[in-house]
C-alpha positions as CSV (number, residue, x, y, z in Angstrom):
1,X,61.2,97.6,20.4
2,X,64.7,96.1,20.9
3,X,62.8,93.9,23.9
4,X,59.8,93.0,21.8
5,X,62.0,91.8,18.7
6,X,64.1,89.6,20.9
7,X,61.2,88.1,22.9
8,X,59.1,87.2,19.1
9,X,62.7,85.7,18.2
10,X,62.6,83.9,20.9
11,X,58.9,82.6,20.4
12,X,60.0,82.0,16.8
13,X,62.5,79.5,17.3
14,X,61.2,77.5,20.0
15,X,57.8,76.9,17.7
16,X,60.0,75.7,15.0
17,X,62.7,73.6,18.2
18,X,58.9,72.2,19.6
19,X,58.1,71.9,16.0
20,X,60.8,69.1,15.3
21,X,60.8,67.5,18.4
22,X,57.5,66.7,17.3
23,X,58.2,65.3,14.2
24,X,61.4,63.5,15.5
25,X,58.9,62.0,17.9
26,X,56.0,61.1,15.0
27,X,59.1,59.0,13.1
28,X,58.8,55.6,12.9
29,X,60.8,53.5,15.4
30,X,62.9,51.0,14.5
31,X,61.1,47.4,13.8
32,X,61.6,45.2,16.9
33,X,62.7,42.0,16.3
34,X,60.0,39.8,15.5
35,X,59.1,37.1,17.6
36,X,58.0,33.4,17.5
37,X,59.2,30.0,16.8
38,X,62.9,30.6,15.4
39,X,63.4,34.4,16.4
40,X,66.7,34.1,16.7
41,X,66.6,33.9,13.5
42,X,66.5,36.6,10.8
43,X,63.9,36.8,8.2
44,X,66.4,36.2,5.3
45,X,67.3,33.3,7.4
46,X,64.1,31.8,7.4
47,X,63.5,32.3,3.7
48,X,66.3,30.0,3.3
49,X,65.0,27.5,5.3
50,X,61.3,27.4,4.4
51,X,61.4,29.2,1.1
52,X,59.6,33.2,1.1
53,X,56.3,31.1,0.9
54,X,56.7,28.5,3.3
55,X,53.3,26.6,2.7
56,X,53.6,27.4,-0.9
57,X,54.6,23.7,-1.8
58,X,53.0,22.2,2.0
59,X,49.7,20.6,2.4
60,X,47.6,23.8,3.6
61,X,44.5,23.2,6.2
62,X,42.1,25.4,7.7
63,X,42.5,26.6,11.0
64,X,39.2,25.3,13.3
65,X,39.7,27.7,15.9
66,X,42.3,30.0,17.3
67,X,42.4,30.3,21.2
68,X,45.0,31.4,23.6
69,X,46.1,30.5,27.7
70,X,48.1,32.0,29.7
71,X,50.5,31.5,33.2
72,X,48.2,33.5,36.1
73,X,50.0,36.0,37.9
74,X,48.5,36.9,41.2
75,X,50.1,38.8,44.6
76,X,50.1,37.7,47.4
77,X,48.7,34.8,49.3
78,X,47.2,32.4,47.1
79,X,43.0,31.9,48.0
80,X,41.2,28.9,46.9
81,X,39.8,30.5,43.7
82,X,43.1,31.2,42.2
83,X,45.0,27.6,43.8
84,X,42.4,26.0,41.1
85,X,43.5,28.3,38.6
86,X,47.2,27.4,39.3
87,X,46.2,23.8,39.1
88,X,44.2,24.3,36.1
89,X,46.8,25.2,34.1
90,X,49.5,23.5,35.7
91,X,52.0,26.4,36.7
92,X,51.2,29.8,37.8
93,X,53.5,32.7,39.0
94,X,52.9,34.8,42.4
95,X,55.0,37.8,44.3
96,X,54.9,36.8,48.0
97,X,54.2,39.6,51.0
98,X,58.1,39.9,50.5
99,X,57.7,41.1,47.2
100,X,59.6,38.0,45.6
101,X,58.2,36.3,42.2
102,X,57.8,32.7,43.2
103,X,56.2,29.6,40.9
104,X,53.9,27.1,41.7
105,X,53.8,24.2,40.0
106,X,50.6,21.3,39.6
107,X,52.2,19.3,42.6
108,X,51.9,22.3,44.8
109,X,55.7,22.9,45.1
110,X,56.8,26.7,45.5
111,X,60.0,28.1,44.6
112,X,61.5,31.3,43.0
113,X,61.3,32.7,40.0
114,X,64.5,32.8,38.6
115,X,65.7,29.2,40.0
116,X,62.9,28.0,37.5
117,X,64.3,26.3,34.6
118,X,60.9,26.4,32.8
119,X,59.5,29.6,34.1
120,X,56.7,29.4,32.2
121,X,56.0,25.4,33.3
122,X,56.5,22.4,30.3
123,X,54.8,21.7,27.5
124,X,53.3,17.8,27.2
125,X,56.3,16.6,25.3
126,X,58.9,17.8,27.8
127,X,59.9,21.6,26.2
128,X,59.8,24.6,28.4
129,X,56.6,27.1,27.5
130,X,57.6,30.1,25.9
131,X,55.0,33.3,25.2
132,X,54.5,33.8,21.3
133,X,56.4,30.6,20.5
134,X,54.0,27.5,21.3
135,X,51.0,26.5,20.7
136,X,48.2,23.9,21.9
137,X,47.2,21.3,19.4
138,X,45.3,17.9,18.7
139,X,46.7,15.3,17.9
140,X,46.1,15.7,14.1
141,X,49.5,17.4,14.4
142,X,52.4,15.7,15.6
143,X,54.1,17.0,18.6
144,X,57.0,19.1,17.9
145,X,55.8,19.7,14.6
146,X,56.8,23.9,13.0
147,X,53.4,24.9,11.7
148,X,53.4,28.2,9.7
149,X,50.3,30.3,9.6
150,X,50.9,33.7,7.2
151,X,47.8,35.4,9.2
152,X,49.7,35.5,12.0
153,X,52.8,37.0,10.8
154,X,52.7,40.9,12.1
155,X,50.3,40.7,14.4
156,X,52.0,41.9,17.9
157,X,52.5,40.1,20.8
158,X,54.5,40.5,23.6
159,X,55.1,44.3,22.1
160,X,56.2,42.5,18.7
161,X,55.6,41.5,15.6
162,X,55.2,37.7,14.9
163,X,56.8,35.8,12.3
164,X,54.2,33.3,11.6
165,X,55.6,29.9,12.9
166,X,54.8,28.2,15.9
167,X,56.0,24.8,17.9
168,X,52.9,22.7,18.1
169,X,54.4,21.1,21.6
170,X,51.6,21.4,24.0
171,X,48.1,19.5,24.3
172,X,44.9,20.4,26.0
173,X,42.2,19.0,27.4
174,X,39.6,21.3,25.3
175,X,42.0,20.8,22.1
176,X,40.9,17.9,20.0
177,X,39.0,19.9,17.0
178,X,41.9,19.2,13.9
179,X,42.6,22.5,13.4
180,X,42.5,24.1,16.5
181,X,45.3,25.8,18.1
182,X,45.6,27.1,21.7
183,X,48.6,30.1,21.7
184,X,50.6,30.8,24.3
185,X,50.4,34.3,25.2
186,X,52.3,34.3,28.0
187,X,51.5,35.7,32.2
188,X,47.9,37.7,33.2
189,X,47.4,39.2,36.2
190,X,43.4,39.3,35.8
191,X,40.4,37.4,34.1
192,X,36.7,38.0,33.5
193,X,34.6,35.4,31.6
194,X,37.4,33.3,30.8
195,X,39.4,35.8,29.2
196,X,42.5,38.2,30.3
197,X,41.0,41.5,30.9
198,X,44.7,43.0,32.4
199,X,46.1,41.9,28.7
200,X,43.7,42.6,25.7
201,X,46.1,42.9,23.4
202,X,46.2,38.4,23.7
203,X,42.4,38.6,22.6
204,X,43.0,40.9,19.4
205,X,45.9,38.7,18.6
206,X,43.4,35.7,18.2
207,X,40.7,37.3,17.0
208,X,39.6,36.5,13.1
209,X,42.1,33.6,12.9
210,X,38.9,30.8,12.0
211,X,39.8,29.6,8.7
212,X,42.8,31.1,7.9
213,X,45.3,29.0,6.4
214,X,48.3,26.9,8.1
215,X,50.8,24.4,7.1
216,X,53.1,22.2,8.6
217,X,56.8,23.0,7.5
218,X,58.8,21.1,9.6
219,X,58.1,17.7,11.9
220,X,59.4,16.7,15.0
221,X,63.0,17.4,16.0
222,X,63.9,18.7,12.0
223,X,62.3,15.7,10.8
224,X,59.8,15.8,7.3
225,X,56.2,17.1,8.2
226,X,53.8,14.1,8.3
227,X,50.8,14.0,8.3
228,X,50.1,11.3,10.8
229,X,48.9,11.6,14.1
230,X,51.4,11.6,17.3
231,X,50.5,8.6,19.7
232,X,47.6,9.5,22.2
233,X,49.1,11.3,25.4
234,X,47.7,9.4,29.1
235,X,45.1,11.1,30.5
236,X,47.3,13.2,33.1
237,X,49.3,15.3,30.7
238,X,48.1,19.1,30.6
239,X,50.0,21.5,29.2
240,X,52.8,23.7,31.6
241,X,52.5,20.6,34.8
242,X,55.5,21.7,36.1
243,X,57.8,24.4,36.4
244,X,61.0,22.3,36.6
């Protein structure tokens, strides 16, 4: 009887231990830091700066459409089908038979990884491409403008939670709709049909963006937002040429 009680105490109390582990697992972690244009940033800081509402007192547009590109990722050596992705989009990232990360830039230089200053290649008007924080976009928008757009605040990307504002620094050829922006999501590792298949979570980040509404809080380099168009880039800028 003595052996019985002991082994149903035993029983007991690891139900109730398992119990809240499970609950302690089912709590809510702790908000990530949000990401975007600014995230180094706090939220109360950016209230200060753009006001709680930053279009509230801004010109609001429509957006046209709401696309994303990435940085390929492929391993090892490079075949023609993925050397005219690299070149497509200007810079592309690739781990060697030695198991290094290497980049390749639109003039077909190689080097490593993490002697890149711009990893992630440069935008048209000179600024390093970052994931989450820079966008694509005609030249209805001035480049280097801070656009704010409240339906993408929260939606996750990179593992976290947007903050709503992007750096309109990049152009593309297929970008010319006003209204249409082209998000950097950051590296993929696979594509079918034009879209990253080894990241979905860059597709359900774009998806049901068509006219939503957007603003322009900030211009060029802290400057006013303005309306007017940036003067038209020559024909050989595309976004991320070069890695350095």
């Amino acid at each position: 009887m003595k052996k019985l009680t002991w082994l149903l105490t035993v029983v007991l109390c690891g139900g109730v231990l398992f119990a809240d582990l499970a609950r302690a697992n089912a709590q809510p972690q702790a908000s990530a830091q949000p990401i975007g244009a600014f995230d180094d940033e706090d939220q109360e800081d950016l209230d200060d700066r753009f006001g709680s509402e930053p279009c509230a007192n801004k010109a609001s547009q429509r957006v046209s459409r709401f696309t994303y590109y990435v940085t390929p990722k492929f391993f090892g050596t490079l075949k023609s089908r993925e050397l005219r992705q690299c070149q497509f989009q200007g810079t592309c990232i690739y781990v060697n038979g030695a198991g290094l990360e290497m980049v390749r830039n639109s003039a077909g230089k190689t080097f490593p990884l993490n002697e890149a200053a711009c990893p992630y290649g440069r935008a048209s008007n000179g600024e390093c491409v970052e994931p989450c924080k820079h966008v694509a976009a005609s030249l209805h928008v001035p480049a280097g403008s801070v656009i704010y757009i409240p339906a993408l605040k929260g939606r996750t990307c990179q593992g976290r939670p947007h903050n709503g504002y992007v750096i309109a620094s990049d152009r593309g050829a297929g970008v010319k709709r006003e209204g249409h922006f082209d998000f950097y999501a950051g590296t993929c590792t696979k594509f079918a049909r034009g879209q990253c298949v080894s990241n979905p979570s860059y597709q359900k980040l774009t998806t049901g963006m068509k006219n939503k509404n957007y603003c322009i809080v900030e211009g060029p380099n802290g400057s006013e937002p303005s309306s007017q168009p940036s003067q038209t880039l020559s024909k050989n800028s595309r976004r991320g040429r070069t890695a350095r």
